[in-house]
MINUVEX-783800 format. One record per residue (C-alpha): residue number from 0; residue in three letters; chain; z, y, x. Coordinates in pm, whole numbers, plus 50000, padded with zeros to 5 digits. Each point is the difference from the previous one (the first is absolute). Layout:
N
(NUM; "ALA"; "A"; (Z; Y; X)) ...
//
This chain:
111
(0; "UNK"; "A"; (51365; 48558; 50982)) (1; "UNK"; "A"; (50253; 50027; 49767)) (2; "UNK"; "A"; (50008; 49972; 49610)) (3; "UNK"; "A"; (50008; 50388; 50005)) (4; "UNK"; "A"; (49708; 50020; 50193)) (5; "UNK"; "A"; (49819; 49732; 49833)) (6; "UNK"; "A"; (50031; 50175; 49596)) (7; "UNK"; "A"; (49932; 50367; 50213)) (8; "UNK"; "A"; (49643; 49795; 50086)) (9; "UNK"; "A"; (49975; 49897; 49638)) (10; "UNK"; "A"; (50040; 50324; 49889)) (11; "UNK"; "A"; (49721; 50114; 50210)) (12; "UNK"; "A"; (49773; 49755; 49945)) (13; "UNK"; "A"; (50032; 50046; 49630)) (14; "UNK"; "A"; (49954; 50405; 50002)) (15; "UNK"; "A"; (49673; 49908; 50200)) (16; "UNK"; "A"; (49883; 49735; 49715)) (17; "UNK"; "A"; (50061; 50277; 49746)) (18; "UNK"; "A"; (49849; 50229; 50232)) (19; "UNK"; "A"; (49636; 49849; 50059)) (20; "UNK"; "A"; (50016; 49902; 49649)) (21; "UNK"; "A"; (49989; 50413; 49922)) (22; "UNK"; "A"; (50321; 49880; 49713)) (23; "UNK"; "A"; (50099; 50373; 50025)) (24; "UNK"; "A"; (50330; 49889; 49739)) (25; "UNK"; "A"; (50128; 49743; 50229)) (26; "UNK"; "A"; (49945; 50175; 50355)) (27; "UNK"; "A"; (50240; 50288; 49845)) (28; "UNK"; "A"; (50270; 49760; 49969)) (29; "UNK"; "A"; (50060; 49928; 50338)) (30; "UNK"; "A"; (50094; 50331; 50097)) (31; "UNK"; "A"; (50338; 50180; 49954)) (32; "UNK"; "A"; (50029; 50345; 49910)) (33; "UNK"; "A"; (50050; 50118; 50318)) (34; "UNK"; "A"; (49757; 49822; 50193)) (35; "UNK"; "A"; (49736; 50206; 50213)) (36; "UNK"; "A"; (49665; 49914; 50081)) (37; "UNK"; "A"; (49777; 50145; 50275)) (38; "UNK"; "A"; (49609; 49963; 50079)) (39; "UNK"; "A"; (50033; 50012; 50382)) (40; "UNK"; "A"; (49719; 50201; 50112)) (41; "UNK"; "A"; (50032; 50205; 49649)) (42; "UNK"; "A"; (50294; 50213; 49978)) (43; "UNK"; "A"; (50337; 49957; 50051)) (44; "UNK"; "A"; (50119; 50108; 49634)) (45; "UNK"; "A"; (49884; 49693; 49825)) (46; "UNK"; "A"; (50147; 49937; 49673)) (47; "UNK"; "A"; (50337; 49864; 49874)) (48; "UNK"; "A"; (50059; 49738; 49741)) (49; "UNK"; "A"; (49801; 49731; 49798)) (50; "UNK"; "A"; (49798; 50233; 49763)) (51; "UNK"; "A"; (49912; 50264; 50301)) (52; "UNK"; "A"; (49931; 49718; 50276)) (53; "UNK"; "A"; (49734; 49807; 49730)) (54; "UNK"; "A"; (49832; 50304; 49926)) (55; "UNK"; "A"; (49941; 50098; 50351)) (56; "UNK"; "A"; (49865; 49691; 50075)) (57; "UNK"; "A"; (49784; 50010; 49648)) (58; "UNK"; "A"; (49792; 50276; 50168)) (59; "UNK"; "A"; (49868; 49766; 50268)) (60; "UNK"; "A"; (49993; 49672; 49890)) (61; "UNK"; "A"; (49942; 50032; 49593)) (62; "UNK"; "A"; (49601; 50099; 50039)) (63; "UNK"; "A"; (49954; 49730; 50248)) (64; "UNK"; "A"; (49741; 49734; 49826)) (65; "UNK"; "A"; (50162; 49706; 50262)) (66; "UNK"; "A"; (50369; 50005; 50202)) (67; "UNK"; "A"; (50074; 49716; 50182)) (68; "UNK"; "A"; (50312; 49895; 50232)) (69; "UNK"; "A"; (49975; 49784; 50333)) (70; "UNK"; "A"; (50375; 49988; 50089)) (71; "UNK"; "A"; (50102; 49901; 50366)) (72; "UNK"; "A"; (50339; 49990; 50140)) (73; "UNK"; "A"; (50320; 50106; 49806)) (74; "UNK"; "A"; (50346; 50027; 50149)) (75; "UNK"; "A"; (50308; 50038; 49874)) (76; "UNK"; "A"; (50303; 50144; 50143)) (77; "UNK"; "A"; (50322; 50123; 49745)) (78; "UNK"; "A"; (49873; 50204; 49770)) (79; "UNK"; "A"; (49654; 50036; 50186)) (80; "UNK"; "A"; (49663; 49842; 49907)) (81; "UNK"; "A"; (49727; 50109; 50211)) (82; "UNK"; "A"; (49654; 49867; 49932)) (83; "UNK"; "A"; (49666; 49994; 50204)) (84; "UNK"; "A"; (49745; 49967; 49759)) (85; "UNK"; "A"; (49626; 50128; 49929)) (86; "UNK"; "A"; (49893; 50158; 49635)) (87; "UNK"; "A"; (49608; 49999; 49968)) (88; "UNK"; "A"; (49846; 50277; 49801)) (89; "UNK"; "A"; (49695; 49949; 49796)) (90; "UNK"; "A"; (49846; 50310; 49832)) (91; "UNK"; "A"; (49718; 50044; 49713)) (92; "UNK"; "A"; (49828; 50149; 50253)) (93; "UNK"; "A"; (49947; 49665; 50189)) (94; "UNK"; "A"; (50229; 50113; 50328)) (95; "UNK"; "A"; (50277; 49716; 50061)) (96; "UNK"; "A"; (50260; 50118; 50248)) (97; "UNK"; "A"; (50247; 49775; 50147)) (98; "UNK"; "A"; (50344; 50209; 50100)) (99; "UNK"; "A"; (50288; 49887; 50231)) (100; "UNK"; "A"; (50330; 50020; 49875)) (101; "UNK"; "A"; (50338; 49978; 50132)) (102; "UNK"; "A"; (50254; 50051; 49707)) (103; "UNK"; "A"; (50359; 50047; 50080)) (104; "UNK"; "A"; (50245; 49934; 49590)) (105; "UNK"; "A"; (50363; 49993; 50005)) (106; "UNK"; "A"; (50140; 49799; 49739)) (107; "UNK"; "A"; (50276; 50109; 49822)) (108; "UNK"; "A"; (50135; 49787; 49680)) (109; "UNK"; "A"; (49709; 49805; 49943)) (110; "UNK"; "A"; (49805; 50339; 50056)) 
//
């Protein structure tokens, strides 16, 4: 892997951190303007940029009362990070739900 590949990880790894920490401010930074973000399985619209992308991904994960991440594998190719990883879902309710996740970023700029 190169040094490319390597930071593109970083990145990644970094946007996850602020990610399962819910740190709304920081996750926004590490996309650009024009960076699109799709719920497979949703709909294909999505939403574009930092403040759009956090608040469609408020609606599910701010009311959970637990969020945990069980990362896997991650690769790295160019610009591509793909990461196998597992989010578990605890609600008030008492449900826990573990999900399966494959998520494909391309790093641009540090983004």
């Amino acid at each position: 892997m190169d040094s490319t590949e390597a930071r593109n990880k970083e990145v990644v790894e970094n946007y996850w951190y602020a990610h399962f920490e819910r740190d709304w401010d920081a996750m926004a930074t590490f996309f650009t303007d024009d960076c699109h973000y799709t719920d497979v399985g949703m709909d294909p619209v999505g939403a574009i940029g930092g403040a759009a992308i956090v608040r469609r991904l408020k609606i599910g994960i701010e009311p959970l009362q637990g969020y945990f991440h069980f990362p896997k594998h991650i690769v790295a190719q160019g610009n591509m990070v793909i990461w196998e990883h597992m989010e578990r879902w605890m609600f008030h309710t008492g449900e826990v739900i573990d999900h399966p996740f494959v998520t494909v970023m391309e790093v641009r700029d540090g983004k």
